[in-house]
C-alpha positions in Angstrom: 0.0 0.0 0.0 1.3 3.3 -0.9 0.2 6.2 0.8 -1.0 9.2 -1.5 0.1 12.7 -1.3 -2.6 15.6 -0.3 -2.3 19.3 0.1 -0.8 18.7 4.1 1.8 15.6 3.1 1.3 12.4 3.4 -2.0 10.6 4.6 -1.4 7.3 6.7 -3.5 4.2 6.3 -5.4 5.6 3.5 -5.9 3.0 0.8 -8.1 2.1 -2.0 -10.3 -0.4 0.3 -11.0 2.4 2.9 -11.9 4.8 0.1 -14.1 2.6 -1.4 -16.1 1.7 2.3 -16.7 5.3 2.6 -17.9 5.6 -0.5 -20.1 2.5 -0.3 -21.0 4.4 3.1 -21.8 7.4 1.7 -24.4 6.2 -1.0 -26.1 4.2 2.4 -26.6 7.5 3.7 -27.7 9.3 1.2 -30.5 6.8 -0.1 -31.7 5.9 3.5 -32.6 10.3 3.3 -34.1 9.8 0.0 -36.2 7.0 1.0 -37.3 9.0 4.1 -37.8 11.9 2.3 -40.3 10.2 0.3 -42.3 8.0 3.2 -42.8 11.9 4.7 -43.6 13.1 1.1 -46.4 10.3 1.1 -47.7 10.9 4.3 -47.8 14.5 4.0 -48.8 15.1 0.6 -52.5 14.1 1.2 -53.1 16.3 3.8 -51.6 19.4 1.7 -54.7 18.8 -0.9 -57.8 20.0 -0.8 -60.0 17.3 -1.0 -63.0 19.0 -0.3 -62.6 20.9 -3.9 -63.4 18.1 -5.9 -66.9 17.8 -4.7 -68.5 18.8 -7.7 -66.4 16.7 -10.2 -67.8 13.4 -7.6 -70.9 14.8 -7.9 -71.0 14.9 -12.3 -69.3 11.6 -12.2 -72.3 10.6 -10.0 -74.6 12.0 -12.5 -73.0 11.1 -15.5 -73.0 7.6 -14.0 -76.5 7.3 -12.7 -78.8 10.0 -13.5 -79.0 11.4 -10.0 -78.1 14.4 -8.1 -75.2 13.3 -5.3 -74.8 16.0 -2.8 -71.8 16.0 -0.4 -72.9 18.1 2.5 -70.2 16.7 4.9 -66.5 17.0 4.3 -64.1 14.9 2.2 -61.0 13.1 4.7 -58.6 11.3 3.2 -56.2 8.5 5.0 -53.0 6.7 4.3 -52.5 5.1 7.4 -53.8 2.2 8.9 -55.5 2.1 5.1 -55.9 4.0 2.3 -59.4 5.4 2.7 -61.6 8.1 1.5 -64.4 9.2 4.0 -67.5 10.9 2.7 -70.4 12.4 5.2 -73.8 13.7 4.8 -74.3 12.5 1.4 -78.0 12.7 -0.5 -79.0 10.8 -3.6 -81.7 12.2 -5.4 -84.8 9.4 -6.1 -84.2 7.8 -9.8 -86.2 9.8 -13.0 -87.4 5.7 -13.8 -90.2 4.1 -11.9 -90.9 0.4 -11.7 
């Protein structure tokens, strides 16, 4: 092992190998923050949005897809954790145009 030169002489026990572990080190570290960064990025992210803004596109969908008024009356609360789950309260469903 040869030791290399750097700007204050001569570095002791530095090698390939030990450059190589920090490197190896290095990368650890930085992907363990990305893949933190993005567990806090999904479990934030839904509560920066404004769930209760898309109540009238649900209710068109509704209509589109049934022929009757949906009104959301309640609000719209979304969850990652236990489950993903969307809760929706005070909800009214017009009576069908068709009688039987």
């Amino acid at each position: 092992m040869v030791p290399r030169s750097g700007m204050f002489g001569y570095h002791r026990g530095w090698n390939e190998e030990a450059s190589g572990e920090f490197r190896m080190k290095k990368i650890g570290i930085v992907l363990l923050g990305l893949i933190v960064l993005l567990v806090v990025a999904v479990l934030a992210v839904p509560r920066l949005i404004d769930w209760n803004g898309y109540k009238a596109e649900i209710a068109q969908a509704v209509k589109e897809a049934t022929g009757r008024d949906l009104t959301i009356g309640g609000e719209i609360e979304v969850s990652i954790l236990p489950d993903v789950s969307f809760a929706l309260s005070d909800l009214t469903l017009s009576r069908s145009s068709t009688r039987r």
